[in-house]
Residue frames as qw, qx, qy, qz and C-alpha x, y, z in Angstrom:
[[0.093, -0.783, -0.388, -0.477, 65.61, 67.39, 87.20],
 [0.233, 0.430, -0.369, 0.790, 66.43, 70.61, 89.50],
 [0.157, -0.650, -0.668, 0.327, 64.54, 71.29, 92.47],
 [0.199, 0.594, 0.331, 0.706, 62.26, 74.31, 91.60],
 [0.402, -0.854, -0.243, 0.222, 62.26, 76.12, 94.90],
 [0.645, 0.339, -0.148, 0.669, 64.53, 78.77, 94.75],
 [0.339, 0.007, -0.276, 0.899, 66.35, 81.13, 97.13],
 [0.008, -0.012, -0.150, 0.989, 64.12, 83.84, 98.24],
 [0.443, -0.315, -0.592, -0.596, 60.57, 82.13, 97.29],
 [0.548, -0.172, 0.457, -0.679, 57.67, 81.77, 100.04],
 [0.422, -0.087, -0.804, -0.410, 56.31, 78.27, 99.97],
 [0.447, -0.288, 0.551, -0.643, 52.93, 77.65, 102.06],
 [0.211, -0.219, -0.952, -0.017, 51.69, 74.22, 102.99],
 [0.348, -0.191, 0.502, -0.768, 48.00, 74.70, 103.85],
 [0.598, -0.162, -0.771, -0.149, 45.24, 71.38, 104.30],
 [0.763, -0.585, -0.070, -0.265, 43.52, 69.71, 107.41],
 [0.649, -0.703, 0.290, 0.018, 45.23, 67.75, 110.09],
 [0.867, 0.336, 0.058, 0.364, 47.88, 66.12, 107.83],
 [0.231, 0.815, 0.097, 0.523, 48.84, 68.97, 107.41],
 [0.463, -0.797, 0.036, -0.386, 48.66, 70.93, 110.41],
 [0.804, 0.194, -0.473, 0.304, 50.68, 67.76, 112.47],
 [0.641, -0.577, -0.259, 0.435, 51.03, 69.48, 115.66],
 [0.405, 0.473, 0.027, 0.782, 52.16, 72.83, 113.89],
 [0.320, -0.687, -0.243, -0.605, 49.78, 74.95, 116.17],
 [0.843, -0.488, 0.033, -0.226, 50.92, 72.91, 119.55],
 [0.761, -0.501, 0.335, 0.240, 53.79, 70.85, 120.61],
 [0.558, -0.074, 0.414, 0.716, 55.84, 71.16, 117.30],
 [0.064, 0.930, 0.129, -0.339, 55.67, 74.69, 116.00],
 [0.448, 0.408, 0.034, -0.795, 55.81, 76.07, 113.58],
 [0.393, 0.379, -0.703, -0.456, 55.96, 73.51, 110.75],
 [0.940, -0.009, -0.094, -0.328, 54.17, 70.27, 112.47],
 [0.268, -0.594, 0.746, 0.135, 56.01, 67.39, 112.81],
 [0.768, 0.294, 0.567, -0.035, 54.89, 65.59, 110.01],
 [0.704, 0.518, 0.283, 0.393, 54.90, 65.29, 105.90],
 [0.095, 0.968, -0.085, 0.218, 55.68, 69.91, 105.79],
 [0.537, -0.727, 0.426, 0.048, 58.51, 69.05, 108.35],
 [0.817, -0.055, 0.483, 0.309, 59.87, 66.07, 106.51],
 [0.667, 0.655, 0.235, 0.265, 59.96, 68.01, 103.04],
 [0.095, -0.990, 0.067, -0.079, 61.27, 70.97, 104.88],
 [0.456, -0.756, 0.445, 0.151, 64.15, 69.22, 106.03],
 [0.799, 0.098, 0.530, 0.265, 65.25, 67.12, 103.59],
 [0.439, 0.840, 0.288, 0.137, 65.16, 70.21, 101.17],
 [0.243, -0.908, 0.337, 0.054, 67.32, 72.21, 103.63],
 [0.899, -0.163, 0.392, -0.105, 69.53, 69.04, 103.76],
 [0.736, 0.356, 0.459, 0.347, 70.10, 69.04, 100.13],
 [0.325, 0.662, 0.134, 0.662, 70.01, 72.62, 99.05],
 [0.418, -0.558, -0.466, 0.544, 71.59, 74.34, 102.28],
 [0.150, -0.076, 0.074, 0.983, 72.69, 77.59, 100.37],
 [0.211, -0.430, -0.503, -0.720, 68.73, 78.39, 99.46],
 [0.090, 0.145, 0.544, -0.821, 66.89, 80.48, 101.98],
 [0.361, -0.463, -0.547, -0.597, 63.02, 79.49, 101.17],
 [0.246, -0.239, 0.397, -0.851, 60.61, 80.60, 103.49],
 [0.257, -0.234, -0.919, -0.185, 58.61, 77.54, 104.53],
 [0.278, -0.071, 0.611, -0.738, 55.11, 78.11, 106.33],
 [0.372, -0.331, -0.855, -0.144, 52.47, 75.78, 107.53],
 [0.295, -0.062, 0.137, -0.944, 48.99, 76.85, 107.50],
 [0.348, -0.034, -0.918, -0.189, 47.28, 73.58, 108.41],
 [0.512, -0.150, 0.378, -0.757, 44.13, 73.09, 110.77],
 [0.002, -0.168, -0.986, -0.009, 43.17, 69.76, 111.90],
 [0.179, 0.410, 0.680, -0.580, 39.66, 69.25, 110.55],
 [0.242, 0.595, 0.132, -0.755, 39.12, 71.01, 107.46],
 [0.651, 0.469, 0.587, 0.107, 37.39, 71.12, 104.76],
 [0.316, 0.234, 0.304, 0.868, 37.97, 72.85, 101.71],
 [0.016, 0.778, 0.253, 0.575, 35.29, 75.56, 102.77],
 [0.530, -0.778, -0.060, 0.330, 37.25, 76.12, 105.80],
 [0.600, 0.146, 0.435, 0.656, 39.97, 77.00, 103.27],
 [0.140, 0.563, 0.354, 0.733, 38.04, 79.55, 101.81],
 [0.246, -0.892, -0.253, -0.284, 36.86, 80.79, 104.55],
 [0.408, -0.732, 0.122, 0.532, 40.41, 81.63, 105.73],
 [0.829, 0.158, 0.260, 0.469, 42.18, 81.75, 102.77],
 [0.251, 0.791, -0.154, 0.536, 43.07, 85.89, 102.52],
 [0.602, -0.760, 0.229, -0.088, 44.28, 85.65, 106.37],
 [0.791, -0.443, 0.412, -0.088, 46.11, 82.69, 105.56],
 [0.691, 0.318, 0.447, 0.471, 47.13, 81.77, 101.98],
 [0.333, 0.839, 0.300, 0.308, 46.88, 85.32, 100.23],
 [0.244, -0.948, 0.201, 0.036, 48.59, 87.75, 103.02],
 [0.537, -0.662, 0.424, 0.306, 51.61, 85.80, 102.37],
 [0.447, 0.750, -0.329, -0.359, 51.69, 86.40, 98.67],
 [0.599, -0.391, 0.657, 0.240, 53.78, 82.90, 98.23],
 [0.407, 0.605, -0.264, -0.631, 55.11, 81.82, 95.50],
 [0.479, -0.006, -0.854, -0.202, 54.57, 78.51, 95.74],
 [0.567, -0.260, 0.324, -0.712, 51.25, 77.28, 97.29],
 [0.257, -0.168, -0.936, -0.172, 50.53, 73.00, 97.84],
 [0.580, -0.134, 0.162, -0.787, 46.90, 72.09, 99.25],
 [0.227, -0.019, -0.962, -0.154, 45.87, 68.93, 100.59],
 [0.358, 0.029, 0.258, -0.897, 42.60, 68.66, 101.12],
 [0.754, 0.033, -0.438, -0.489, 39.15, 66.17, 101.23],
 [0.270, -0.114, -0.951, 0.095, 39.02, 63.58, 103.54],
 [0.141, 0.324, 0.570, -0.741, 36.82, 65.57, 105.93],
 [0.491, 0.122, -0.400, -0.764, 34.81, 66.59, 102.81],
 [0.436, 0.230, -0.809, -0.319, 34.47, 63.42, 102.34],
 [0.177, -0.087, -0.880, 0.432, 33.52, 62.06, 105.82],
 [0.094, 0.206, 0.370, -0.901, 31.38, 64.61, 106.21],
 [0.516, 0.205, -0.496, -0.668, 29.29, 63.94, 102.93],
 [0.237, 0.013, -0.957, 0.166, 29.16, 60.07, 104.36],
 [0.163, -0.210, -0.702, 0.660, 27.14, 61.64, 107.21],
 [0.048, 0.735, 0.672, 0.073, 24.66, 63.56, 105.19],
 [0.368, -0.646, -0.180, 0.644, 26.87, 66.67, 104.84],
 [0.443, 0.859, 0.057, -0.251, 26.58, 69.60, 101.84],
 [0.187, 0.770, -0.487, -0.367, 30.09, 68.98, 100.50],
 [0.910, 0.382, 0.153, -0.039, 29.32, 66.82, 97.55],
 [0.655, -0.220, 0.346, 0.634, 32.04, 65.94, 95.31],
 [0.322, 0.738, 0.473, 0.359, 30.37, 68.95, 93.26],
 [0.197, -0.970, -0.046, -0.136, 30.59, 71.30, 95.66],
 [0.794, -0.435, 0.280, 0.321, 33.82, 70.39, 96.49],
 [0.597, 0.279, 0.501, 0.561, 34.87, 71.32, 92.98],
 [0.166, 0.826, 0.271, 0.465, 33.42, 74.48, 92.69],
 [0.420, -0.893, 0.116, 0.115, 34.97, 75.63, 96.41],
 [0.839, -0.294, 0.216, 0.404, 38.09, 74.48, 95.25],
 [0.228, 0.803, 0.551, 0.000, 37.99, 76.58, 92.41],
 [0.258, -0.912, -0.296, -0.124, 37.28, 79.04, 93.80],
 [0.613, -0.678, 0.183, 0.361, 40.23, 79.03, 96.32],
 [0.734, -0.343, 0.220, 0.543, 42.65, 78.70, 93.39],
 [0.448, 0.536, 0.257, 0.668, 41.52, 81.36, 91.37],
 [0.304, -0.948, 0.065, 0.071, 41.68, 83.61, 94.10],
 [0.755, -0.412, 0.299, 0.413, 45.32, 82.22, 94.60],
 [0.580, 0.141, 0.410, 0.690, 46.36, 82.96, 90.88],
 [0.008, -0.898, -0.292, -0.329, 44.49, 86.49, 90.82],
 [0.485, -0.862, 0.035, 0.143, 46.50, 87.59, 94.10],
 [0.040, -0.832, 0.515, 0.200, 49.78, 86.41, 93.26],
 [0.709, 0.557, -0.398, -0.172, 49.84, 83.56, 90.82],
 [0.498, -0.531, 0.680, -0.087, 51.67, 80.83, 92.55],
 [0.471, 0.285, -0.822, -0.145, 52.98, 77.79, 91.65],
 [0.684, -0.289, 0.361, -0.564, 50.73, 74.94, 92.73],
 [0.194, 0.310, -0.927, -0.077, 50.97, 71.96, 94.54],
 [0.685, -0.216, -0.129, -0.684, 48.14, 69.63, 94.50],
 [0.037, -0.307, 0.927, -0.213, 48.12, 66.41, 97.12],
 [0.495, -0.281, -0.673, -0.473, 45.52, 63.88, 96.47],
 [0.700, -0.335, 0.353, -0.523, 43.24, 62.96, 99.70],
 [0.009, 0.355, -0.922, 0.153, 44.33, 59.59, 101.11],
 [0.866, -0.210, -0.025, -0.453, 42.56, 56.30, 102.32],
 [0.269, 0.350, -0.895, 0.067, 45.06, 53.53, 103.96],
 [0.662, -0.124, 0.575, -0.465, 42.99, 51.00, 103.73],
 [0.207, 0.243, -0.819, -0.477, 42.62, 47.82, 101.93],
 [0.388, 0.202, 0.778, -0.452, 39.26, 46.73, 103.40],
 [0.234, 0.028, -0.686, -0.688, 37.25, 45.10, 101.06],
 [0.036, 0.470, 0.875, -0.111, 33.79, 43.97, 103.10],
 [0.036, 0.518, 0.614, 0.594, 31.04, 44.98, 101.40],
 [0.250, -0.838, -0.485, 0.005, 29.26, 46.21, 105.20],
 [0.605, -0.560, -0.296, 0.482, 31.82, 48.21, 106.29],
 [0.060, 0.938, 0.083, -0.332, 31.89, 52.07, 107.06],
 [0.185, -0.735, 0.301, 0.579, 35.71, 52.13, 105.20],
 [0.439, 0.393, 0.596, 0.545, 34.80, 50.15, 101.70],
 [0.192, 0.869, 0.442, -0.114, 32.40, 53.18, 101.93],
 [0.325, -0.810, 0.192, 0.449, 34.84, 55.52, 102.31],
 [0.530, -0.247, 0.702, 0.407, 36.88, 53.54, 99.55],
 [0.321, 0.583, 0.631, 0.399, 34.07, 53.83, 96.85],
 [0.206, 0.927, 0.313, 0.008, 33.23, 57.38, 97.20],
 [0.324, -0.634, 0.342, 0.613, 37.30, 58.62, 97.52],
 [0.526, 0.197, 0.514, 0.648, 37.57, 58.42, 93.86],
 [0.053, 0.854, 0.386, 0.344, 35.12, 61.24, 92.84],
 [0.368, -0.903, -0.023, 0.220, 37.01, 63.38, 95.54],
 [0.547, -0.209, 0.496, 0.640, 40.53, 62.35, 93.67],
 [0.422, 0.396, 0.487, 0.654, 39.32, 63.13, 90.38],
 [0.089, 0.942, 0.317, 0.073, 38.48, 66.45, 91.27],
 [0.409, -0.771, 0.234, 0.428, 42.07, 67.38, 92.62],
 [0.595, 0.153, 0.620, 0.488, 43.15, 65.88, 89.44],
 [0.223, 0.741, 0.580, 0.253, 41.09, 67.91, 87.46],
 [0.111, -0.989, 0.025, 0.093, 42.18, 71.27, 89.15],
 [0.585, -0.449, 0.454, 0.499, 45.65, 70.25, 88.58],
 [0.549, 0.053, 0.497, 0.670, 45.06, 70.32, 84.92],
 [0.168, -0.899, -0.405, -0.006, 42.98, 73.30, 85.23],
 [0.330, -0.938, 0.083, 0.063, 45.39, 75.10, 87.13],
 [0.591, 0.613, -0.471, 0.232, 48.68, 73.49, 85.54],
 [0.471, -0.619, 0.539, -0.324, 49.87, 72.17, 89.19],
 [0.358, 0.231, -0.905, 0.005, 51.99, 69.35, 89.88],
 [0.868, -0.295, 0.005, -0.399, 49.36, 66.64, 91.41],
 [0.002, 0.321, -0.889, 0.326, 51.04, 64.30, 94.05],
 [0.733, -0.056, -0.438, -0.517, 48.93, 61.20, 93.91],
 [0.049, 0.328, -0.848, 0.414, 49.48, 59.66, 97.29],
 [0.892, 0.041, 0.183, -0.412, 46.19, 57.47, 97.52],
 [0.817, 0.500, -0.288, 0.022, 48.01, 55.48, 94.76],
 [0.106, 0.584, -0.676, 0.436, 51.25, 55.77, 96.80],
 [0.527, -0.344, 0.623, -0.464, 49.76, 54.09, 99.61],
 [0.973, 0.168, 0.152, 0.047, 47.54, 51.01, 97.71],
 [0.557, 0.631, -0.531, 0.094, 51.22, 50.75, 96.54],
 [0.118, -0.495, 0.737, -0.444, 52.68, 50.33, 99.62],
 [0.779, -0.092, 0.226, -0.578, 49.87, 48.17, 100.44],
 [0.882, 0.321, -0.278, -0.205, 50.46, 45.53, 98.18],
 [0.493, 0.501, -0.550, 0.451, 53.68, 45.11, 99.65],
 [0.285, -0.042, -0.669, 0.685, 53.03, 45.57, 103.92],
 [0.205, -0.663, -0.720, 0.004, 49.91, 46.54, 106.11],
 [0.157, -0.882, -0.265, -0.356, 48.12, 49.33, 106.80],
 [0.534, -0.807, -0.129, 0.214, 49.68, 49.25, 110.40],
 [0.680, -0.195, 0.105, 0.698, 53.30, 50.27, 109.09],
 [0.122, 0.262, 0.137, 0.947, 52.30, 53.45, 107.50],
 [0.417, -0.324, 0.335, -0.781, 48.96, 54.55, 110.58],
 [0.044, 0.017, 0.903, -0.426, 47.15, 53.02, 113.07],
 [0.479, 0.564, 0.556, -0.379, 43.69, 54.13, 111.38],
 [0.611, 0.563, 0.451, 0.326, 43.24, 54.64, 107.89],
 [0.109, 0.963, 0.188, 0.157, 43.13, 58.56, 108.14],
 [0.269, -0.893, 0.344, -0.112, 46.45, 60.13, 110.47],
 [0.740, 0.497, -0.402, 0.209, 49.80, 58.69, 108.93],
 [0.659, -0.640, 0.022, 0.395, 52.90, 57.80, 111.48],
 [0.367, -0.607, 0.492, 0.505, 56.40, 58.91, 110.56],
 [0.462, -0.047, 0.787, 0.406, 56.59, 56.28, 108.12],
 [0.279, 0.672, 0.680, 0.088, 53.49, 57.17, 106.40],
 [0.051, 0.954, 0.117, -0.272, 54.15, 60.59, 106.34],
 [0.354, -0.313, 0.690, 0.548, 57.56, 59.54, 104.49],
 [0.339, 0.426, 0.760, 0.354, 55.28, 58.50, 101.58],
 [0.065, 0.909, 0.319, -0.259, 53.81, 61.66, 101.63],
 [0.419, -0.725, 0.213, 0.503, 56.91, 63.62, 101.99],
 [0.441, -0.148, 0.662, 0.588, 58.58, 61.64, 99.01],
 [0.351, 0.644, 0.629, 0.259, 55.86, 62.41, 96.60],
 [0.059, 0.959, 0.085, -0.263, 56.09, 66.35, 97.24],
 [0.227, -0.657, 0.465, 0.549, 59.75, 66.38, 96.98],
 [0.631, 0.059, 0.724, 0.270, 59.48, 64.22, 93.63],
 [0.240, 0.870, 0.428, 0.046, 56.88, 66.73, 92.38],
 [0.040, -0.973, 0.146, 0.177, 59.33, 69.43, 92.86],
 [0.737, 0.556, -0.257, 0.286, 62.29, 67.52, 91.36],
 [0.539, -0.763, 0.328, -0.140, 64.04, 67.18, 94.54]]
C-alpha cells in the first residue's frame, strides 16, 4: 500500500500533551515525540514529497479545548489531512467529578469534525486515547482509569466510522506490548510515553497511512 500523503498537502497533528511533546518549548516546532517520529521517518522514505507538517498540540487538553481553538488552529490552515488524539484528560477529569462524560465527549467531538469537513474536508486521522497500564487491583486509582477508558475508545471509534477516518488503535498497541515487557520500557507513568513508547505510537500512524 502507498503512502497517502502527497506532495503539496498540509497535514496537522493537533491533541493534548502527547501531542504537543515540547513543540511550544525546547523542541519547536514539531515536539519531540510521536508528530516528530512520523515526520521523519516519512521524510526518510519519501524525500522528493514536500508535505507541510504542523503540530498544534497543548499539553492538557481536552476535547473542548479543541473546540475552543479549533478555527485559530485546525481550520486557518485549511489542511488536508487532519489526525486528533484526544481523551485522557477527558477522562481524568470525569474521574474527578468533571462535565466531560463519555457523552459529552461525543457530541464535542462531533462537533469539531464537522466543522473540519464543512471548512475544508480533510482526511482524518483518528488516535485512540492510551492507558499503559496493566494494573489489575481492584482499589486502585488506575484499574479506575482502566474500566472507564473503554467508553472513551469507543467513541473515537465511532467517529471514525462516522467520519470515514483511519482509527489508530494504540491502547491495543500498548496491552500488546504489555504482554510481552513492562510498562517501564514504553513510560515511567501510565500517561507520557518515552521515545520508545512514542515509537508505538508513531508506527501505528505511519501504518494508517500506508507508510
Amino acid at each position: 500500500m502507498a503512502f497517502k500523503v502527497n506532495g503539496g498537502q498540509t497535514f496537522v497533528f493537533i491533541g493534548d500533551s502527547i501531542t504537543d511533546c515540547g513543540r511550544r518549548a525546547h523542541a519547536r516546532p514539531l515536539g519531540d515525540g510521536y508528530v516528530r517520529q512520523v515526520v521523519d521517518m516519512a521524510t526518510a522514505r519519501y524525500p522528493e514529497r514536500k508535505i507541510d507538517f504542523i503540530n498544534e498540540g497543548i499539553s492538557g487538553n481536552t476535547v473542548i479545548d479543541l473546540r475552543n481553538r479549533w478555527s485559530d488552529d485546525v481550520l486557518r490552515h485549511r489542511p488536508h489531512w487532519l489526525s486528533v488524539k484526544i481523551g485522557i484528560n477527558d477522562l481524568h477529569q470525569n474521574l474527578g467529578g468533571g462535565p466531560i462524560t463519555p457523552a459529552v465527549f461525543e457530541t464535542t467531538y462531533r462537533d469539531i469534525l464537522t466543522q473540519a469537513r464543512k471548512h475544508c474536508n480533510p482526511r482524518i486521522v483518528l488516535i485512540d486515547p492510551f492507558y499503559i497500564s496493566a494494573d489489575r487491583w481492584p482499589a486502585s486509582f488506575r484499574t479506575s482509569v482502566l474500566k472507564a477508558l473503554p467508553k472513551y475508545i469507543a467513541v473515537v471509534h465511532k467517529m471514525a466510522r462516522e467520519f470515514k477516518a483511519a482509527s489508530v488503535r494504540t491502547h491495543d498497541l500498548f496491552q500488546q506490548q504489555l504482554r510481552h515487557r513492562p510498562a517501564d520500557a514504553f513510560c515511567p507513568e501510565p500517561v507520557h510515553p518515552t521515545a520508545s513508547g512514542h515509537l508505538v505510537i508513531a508506527h501505528g500512524v505511519l501504518k494508517a497511512l500506508g507508510w
